[in-house]
C-alpha positions in Angstrom: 88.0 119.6 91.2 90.9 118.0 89.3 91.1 116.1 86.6 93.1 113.1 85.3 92.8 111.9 81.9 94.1 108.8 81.1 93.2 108.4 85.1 93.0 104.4 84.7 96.2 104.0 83.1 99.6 103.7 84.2 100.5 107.3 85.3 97.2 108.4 85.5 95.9 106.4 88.0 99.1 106.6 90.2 98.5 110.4 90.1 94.8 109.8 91.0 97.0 107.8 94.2 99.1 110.7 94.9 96.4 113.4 95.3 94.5 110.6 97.4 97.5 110.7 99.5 97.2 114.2 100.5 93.5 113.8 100.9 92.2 115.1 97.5 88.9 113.1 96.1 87.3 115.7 93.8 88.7 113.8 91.3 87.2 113.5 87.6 88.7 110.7 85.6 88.5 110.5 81.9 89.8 107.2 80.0 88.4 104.6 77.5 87.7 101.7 79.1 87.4 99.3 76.4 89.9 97.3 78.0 87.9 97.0 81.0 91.1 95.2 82.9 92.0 98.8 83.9 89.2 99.7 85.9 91.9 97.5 88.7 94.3 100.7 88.3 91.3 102.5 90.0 90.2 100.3 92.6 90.2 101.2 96.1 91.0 104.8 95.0 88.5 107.7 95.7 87.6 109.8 92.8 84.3 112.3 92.6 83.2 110.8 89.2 84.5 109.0 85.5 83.4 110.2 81.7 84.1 108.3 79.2 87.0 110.3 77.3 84.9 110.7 74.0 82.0 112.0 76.1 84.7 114.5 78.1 85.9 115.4 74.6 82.2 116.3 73.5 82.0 118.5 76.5 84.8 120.5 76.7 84.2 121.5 72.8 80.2 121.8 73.9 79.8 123.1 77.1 75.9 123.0 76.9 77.0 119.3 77.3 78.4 118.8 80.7 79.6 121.7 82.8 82.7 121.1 84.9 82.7 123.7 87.3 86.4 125.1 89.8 88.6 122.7 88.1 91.8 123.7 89.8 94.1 121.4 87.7 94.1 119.3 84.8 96.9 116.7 84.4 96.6 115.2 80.9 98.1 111.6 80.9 95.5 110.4 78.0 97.2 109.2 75.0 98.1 106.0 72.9 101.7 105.4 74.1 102.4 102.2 72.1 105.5 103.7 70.8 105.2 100.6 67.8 102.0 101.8 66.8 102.2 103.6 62.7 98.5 104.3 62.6 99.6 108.0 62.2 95.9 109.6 61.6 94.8 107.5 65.3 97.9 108.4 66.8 97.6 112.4 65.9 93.9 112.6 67.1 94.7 110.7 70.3 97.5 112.5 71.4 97.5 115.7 69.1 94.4 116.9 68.6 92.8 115.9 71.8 96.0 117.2 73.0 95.0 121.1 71.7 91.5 121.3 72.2 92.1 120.3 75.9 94.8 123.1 76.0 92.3 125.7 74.7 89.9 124.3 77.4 92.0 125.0 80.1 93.6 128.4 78.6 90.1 129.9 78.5 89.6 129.1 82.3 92.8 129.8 83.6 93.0 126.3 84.5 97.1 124.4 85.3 97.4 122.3 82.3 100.0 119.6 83.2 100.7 117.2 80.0 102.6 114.3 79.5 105.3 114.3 76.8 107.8 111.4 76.2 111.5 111.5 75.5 110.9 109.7 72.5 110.8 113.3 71.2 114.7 113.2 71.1 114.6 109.8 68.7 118.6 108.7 68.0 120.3 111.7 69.1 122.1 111.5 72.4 121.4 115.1 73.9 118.6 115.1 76.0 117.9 119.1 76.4 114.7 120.4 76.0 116.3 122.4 72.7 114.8 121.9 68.9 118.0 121.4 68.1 118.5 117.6 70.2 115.3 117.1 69.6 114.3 114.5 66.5 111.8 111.7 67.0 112.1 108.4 64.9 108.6 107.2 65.5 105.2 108.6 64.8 104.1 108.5 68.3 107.4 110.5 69.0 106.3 112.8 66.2 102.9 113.1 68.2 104.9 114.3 71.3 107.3 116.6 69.9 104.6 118.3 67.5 102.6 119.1 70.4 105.2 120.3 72.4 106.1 122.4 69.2 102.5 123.8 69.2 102.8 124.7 73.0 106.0 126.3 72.5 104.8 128.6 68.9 101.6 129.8 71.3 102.9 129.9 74.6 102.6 133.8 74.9 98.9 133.8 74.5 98.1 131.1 76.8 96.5 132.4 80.3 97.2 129.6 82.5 100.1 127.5 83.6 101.2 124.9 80.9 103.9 122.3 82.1 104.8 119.4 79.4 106.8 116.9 81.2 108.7 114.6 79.1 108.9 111.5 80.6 111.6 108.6 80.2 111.7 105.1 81.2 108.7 104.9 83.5 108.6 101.6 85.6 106.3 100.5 88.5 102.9 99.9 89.6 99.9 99.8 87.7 101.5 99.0 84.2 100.0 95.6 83.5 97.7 96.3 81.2 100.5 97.6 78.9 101.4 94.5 77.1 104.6 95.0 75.8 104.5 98.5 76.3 105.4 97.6 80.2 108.6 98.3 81.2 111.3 95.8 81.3 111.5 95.7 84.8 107.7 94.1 84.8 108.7 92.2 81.8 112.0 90.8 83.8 109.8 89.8 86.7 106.9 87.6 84.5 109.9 85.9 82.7 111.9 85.5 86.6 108.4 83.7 87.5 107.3 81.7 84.4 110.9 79.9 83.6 113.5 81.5 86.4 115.4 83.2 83.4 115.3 86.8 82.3 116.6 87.7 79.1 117.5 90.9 77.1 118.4 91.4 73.7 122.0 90.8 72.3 124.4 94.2 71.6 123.5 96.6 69.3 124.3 100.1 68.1 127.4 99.7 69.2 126.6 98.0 72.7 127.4 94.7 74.3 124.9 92.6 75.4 122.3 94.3 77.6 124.6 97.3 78.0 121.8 99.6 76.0 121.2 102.5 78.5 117.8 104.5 79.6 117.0 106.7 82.1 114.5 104.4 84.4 112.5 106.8 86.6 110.0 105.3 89.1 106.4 105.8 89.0 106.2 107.5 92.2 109.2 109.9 91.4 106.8 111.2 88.3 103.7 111.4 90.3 106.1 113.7 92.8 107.3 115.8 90.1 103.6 116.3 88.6 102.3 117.6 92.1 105.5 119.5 92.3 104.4 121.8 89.6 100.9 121.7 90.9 102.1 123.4 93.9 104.0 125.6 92.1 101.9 127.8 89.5 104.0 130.2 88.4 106.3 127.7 86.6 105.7 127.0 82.7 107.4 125.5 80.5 108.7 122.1 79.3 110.9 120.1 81.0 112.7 116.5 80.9 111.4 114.4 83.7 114.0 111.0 84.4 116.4 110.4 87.3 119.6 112.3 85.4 121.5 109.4 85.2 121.1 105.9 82.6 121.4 102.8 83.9 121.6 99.7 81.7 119.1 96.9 80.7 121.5 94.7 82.9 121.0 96.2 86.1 117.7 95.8 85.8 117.9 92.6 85.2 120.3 92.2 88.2 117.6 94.0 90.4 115.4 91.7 89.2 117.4 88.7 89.4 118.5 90.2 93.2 114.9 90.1 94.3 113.6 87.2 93.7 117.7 85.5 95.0 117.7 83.2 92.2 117.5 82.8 88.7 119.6 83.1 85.1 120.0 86.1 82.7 119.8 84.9 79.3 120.4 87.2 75.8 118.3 87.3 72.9 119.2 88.6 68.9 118.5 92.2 68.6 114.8 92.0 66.4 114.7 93.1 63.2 111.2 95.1 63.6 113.4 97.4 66.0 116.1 98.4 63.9 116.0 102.3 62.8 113.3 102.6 65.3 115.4 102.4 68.7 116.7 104.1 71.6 119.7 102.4 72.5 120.5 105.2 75.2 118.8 108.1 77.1 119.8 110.2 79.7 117.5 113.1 81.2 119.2 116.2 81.2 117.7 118.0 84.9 119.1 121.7 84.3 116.0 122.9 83.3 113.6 121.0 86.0 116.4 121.9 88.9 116.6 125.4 87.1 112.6 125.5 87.8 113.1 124.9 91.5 112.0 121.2 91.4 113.9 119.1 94.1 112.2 115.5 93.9 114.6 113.3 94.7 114.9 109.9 92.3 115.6 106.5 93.0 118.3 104.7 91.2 117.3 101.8 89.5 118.3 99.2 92.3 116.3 100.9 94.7 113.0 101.7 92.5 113.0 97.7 91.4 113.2 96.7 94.8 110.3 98.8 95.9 108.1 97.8 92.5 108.6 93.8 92.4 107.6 94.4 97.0 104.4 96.1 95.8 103.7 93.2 92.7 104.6 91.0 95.3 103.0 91.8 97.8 105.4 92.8 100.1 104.4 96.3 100.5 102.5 96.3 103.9 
């Protein structure tokens, strides 16, 4: 068996997609699906069952509870990612704690633990290394991140099985919609392109012009390939960036966008105020350590990746 938490969300229900791909259904998913919208994420996929991810929390601290028996992998995409979100005691037990109990699950079984970490870690600075030293979160879901990676790393010696965190950047693609305005700016781009045939971005700031801020966009698909990588590769541990290597800016995605649908206006916006302090105006994954690792996905660059997302929410995709 394998198991996805977060499994109806954006990345976790893509990875449930991936191992479907190459035939794999003993799948367990964990999530909360008081938004019950999600449960769309995992239609027409084949899983082996869903627990509720209180219930799955229960059980792995209480065995007696539920028994989950030859779990090969775990891949831990449950978390609350709304980067905007200051509730720091629900945002440590959601993606600290849970974090670290699931960790000493899987450590005591010799079971892959595969996490997701963020690049928010690296807050303002503009080195992207997996290095304490670029590493500085401006957030407290950043904070979240980085602590945890900061717990793996201090007991990383006495952990029996494989632990990969994979610090993701600007994810984009399908299965985000449920996001709100935690969905990328691609999806974003495309509901504005449909409602009024204008996109717009926000003015320059920190030092930008106007929609030239810059992010490592990495396709869904490219992350679900990079999380399988390691999968299939067990003997690798560690933490590791996991973007295309190279920032593009707001405006080509906008272009991409714009270049889709063959019509249409971009349009810029003042830089909000909520924002300020609490923004990365660039990012850029740094790959030495995943190429390092022996990790050879290839990524797509922003103009290809749009294309292929706005065919799938389109329709186009065959």
């Amino acid at each position: 068996m394998i198991i996805v938490t977060g499994g109806a969300g954006f990345i976790g229900s893509n990875i449930v997609r991936g191992l479907n791909a190459r035939g794999i259904d003993d799948i367990l998913v964990v999530d909360d699906l008081t938004d019950g919208h999600k449960f769309e994420n995992l239609s027409g996929l084949s899983i082996a069952d869903y627990i509720d991810m209180e219930r799955f929390r229960e059980a792995i601290a209480d065995p007696s509870q539920a028994s989950f028996a030859d779990v090969r992998a775990v891949f831990h995409e449950g978390a609350c990612s709304t980067t905007t979100e200051w509730d720091g005691r629900y945002m440590m037990d959601n993606n600290y704690e849970y974090s670290k109990e699931l960790l000493a699950w899987c450590s005591a079984r010799d079971v892959a633990f595969i996490y997701a970490s963020s690049a928010a870690v690296y807050g303002g600075n503009d080195g992207f290394v997996e290095d304490i030293a670029a590493e500085g979160p401006i957030n407290v879901y950043g904070y979240s991140k980085w602590q945890f990676d900061q717990y793996v790393r201090r007991h990383r010696a006495g952990l029996k099985s494989q632990v990969v965190g994979l610090r993701y950047f600007n994810v984009y693609g399908p299965n985000e919609q449920h996001k709100g305005s935690m969905a990328s700016v691609a999806f974003h781009l495309d509901r504005q392109m449909r409602d009024s045939a204008t996109v717009r971005l926000f003015e320059g700031s920190h030092g930008y012009a106007d929609g030239e801020q810059r992010r490592d966009f990495v396709h869904v698909d490219d992350v679900v390939a990079v999380n399988l990588w390691f999968m299939d590769n067990p003997a690798v541990s560690g933490i590791f960036n996991c973007g295309t290597g190279a920032s593009q800016t707001f405006n080509d995605v906008a272009r991409a966008v714009l270049a889709w649908h063959g019509r249409g206006s971009l349009e810029y916006v003042p830089f909000p105020d909520h924002l300020k302090g609490a923004y990365q105006a660039f990012t850029q994954a740094d790959l030495t350590a995943l190429r390092t690792a022996g990790c050879d996905v290839a990524f797509r660059t922003v103009e290809e990746g749009v294309r292929a997302y706005l065919d799938v929410l389109h329709g186009r995709n065959g």
